[in-house]
C-alpha positions, 0 to 999 in steps of 0.5 A: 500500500505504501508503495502504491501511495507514493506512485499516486503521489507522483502522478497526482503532482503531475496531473496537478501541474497539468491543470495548473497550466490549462488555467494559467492560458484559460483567460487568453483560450477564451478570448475568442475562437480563433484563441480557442482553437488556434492559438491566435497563431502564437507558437513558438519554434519549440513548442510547435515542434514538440507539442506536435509530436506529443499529440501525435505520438500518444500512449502507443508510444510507450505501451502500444510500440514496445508492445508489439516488439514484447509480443512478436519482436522487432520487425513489425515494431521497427519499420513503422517507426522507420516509416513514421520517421520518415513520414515526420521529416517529410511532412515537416519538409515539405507540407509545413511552411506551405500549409502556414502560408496558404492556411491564412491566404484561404480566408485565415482558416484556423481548423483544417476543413475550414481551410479545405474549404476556403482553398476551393472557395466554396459556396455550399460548404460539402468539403467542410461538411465532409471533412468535418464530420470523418474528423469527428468518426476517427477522432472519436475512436483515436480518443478511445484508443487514448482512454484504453490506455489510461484504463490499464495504466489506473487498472495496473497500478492500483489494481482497481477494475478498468472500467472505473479508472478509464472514466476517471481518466476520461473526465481529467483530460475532458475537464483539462481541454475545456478549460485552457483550449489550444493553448493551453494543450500546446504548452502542456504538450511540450512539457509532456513531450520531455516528460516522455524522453525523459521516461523512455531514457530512463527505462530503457537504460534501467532495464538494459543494466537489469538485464546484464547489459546490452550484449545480454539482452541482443544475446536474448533476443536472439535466442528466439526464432525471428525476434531479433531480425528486420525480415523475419518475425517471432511466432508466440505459440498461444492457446485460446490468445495465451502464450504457452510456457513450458519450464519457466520458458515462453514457447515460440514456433519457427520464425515467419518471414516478413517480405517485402510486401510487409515492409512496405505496408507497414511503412505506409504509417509515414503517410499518415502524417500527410493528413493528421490534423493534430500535427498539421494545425501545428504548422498553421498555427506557429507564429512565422513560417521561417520558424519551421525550419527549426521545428523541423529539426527538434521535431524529428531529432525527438521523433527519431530518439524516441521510437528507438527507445520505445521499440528497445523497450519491447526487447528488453521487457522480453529478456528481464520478464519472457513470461509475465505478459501473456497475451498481446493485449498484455504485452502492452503493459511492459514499460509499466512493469519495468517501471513498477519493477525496477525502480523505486515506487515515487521515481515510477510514479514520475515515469509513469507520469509519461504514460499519463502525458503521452496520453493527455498530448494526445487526447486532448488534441483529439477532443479539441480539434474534433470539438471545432470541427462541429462548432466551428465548421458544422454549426457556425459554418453551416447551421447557425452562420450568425452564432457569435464567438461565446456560442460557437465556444459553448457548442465547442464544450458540449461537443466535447463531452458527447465525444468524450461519452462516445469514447467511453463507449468505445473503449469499455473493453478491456481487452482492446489493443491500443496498436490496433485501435490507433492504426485503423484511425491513423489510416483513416486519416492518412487515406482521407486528408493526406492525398488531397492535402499534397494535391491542394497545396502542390497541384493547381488543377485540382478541383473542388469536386476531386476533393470531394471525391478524393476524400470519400474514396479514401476514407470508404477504402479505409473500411473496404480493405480492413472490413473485406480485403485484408482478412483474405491474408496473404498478398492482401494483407496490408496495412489499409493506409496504403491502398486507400491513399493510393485510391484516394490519390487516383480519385483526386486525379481523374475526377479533376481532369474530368471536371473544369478547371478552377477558377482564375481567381482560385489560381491565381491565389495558388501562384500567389502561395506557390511563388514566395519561398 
């Protein structure tokens, strides 16, 4: 009992320095909408970088990714990472000054359906509509992914059931995000984003030096059949999901082979970065385009480090404790049993403060941008035009709380996988907005009906190829993202050369964009 109160102790700190914070920018959060849910366009270089990344990253980072290289090593787990890692540098390189820009060009859009909608001067509102309500579908499941994990932290640590701790870490967060707005979640977020460095340096060398050092740990891991390889994967031998254990030992059958069409497809979670909203209103909202650069540079050095170590994780979970986590639902709880295990109870209770901040970044992003994208887009945009700031900001917090409800919901089951979970929103996302972001912003020829058609096509092959297709295995076995961005793609092209081309006016304000550097 003792050690449980003083890992509550740690977190309640935390959590209270959280709250401190979204009441300190409340005032400036509430000033109007566009301070609500933007910021009024203030963010550093620093905290655009990290606060980015730390809502992106949420608590897979630190349960779902080394989960997946406990379960089944770290091939699965390691090229995502390469593909996200890639896909942070790229979108930063080349979406982010461009985004900056056009984003106040089209009508000073704050919420990305606004802008959507602004760059192809709609009259009838369909790409807001649209957009607004798939960001409202796969927010809401990308929130319940964030209250699962808090569930099975609360639920592991205190040994309490899930169920009540999951809705006491929903009613933190949605209380937390009412409060301070984008602000406030942007600033937390950077600090959230060096509380999760922090934990993942700190367990990851506390295992290593647990387990004997690195040369055991390697020594370990491949021991197993496919577990330490980049084109082969480990097989947990279960019964009814529970790996067996025979003398003390996990069983694990042959290696399988992880070709290159598994490579491919699990890369493919780089797209997504192309049309998350989380990250790309990072870039609308940073004070100055010439800062990007520099958020660049600090986004991806941390993105890099960090999936590094939080694969390691996975491998050194396995080595110090191969039997403790026996399904792979449960093999999403390594970094708290290393946590729990190997250091002293206050020093676990800060760390695992960084599961509480992965999730928080995330989740209150997930909630904000879902709340604006009804208030904002839906009610203000279309239902209600005439709704003052205070309204559409009061809409907002009703919004949220129905999202928050539904999120509930969805994340009652216990024995819900975070990795899954994430990847089918992530997907959705990636396949919906990405393709006609680079479009809107690289391709002036594309018109407001390929929009239309890019992003239904995308986001109905999301469903298409999870539903039907990929359970057919082998060759279609592949991650949804990268079909359906591709369809998304085709349908934005040929329904723009089907279509007339844009207006001069919508021309001319894209050479305008395009031609400054």
């Amino acid at each position: 009992m003792g050690d449980t109160l003083q890992i509550l102790t740690a977190m309640v700190i935390y959590m209270a320095a959280v709250i401190i914070l979204g009441v300190t920018f409340a005032r400036k959060a509430n000033a109007s909408s566009d301070a609500y849910f933007l910021g009024g366009r203030s963010l550093g270089p620093w905290v655009t970088a990290m606060s980015a990344e730390a809502s992106d990253m949420s608590g897979w980072l630190l349960m779902g990714l080394p989960g997946v290289a406990y379960w089944c090593g770290i091939a699965d787990a390691a090229w995502t990472a390469i593909g996200l890692a890639a896909g942070t540098y790229v979108n930063w390189l080349i979406v982010s000054k461009r985004l900056r820009r056009y984003s106040e060009k089209a009508g000073n859009a704050i919420t990305l359906p606004e802008y959507f909608s602004n760059r192809f001067h709609e009259n009838r509102k369909v790409i807001m509509t649209i957009s607004a309500l798939f960001i409202l579908v796969f927010f809401t499941v990308y929130a319940a992914s964030c209250l699962v994990t808090c569930g099975k932290l609360f639920s592991t640590l205190f040994d309490m059931p899930y169920v009540p701790m999951m809705v006491i870490g929903a009613v933190f967060v949605l209380v937390y995000t009412i409060i301070g707005g984008f602000l406030a979640e942007s600033a937390s977020d950077f600090m959230q984003a060096v509380v999760m460095i922090i934990a993942l340096g700190v367990i990851v060398c506390v295992g290593t030096v647990s387990a004997g050092g690195l040369g055991n740990v390697v020594e370990n891991a491949q021991s197993i059949p496919g577990f330490f390889e980049f084109f082969g994967i480990a097989t947990p031998q279960t019964t009814d999901g529970v790996q067996q254990v025979v003398s003390g030992q996990p069983v694990f059958g042959e290696a399988a082979q992880y070709g290159f069409l598994s490579v491919i497809s699990t890369m493919a979670w780089g797209l997504g970065y192309f049309g998350v909203p989380q990250v790309l209103l990072r870039f609308m909202a940073i004070r100055s385009e010439n800062e990007l650069t520099r958020s660049r540079r600090i986004a991806t050095v941390w993105v890099v480090i960090s999936l590094t170590i939080a694969v390691f994780i996975g491998v050194v979970g396995r080595t110090l404790y191969p039997t403790a986590l026996s399904t792979s639902s449960e093999a999403e709880n390594v970094f708290i049993l290393l946590s729990t295990s190997l250091l002293p109870p206050l020093l676990a209770g800060f760390v695992m403060a960084g599961i509480l901040a992965a999730t928080i970044s995330s989740s209150d992003s997930y909630l904000l941008i879902a709340a604006s994208a009804f208030a904002k887009n839906i009610y203000q945009g279309i239902l209600r035009k005439r709704a003052s700031d205070r309204e559409v900001l009061n809409i907002s917090r009703i919004t949220l709380l129905l999202i928050a409800v539904v999120a509930i919901v969805i994340a009652m089951d216990e024995n819900s996988v975070i990795f899954t979970i994430v990847s089918f929103a992530w997907a959705g996302f990636g396949a919906t907005f990405g393709p006609l972001m680079l479009f809107s912003l690289f391709w002036k020829r594309t018109t407001r009906a390929g929009a239309v058609a890019g992003m239904l096509g995308g986001a109905a092959m999301v469903f298409v190829w999870n539903l039907a297709v990929r359970p057919l295995g082998g060759m279609w076995d592949i991650y949804e993202l990268l079909p359906a961005f591709l369809f998304s793609a085709l349908c934005i092209v040929a329904v723009s050369l089907l279509t007339p081309e844009p207006s001069d006016e919508i021309l001319r304000e894209f050479e305008e964009v395009c031609e400054k550097r």
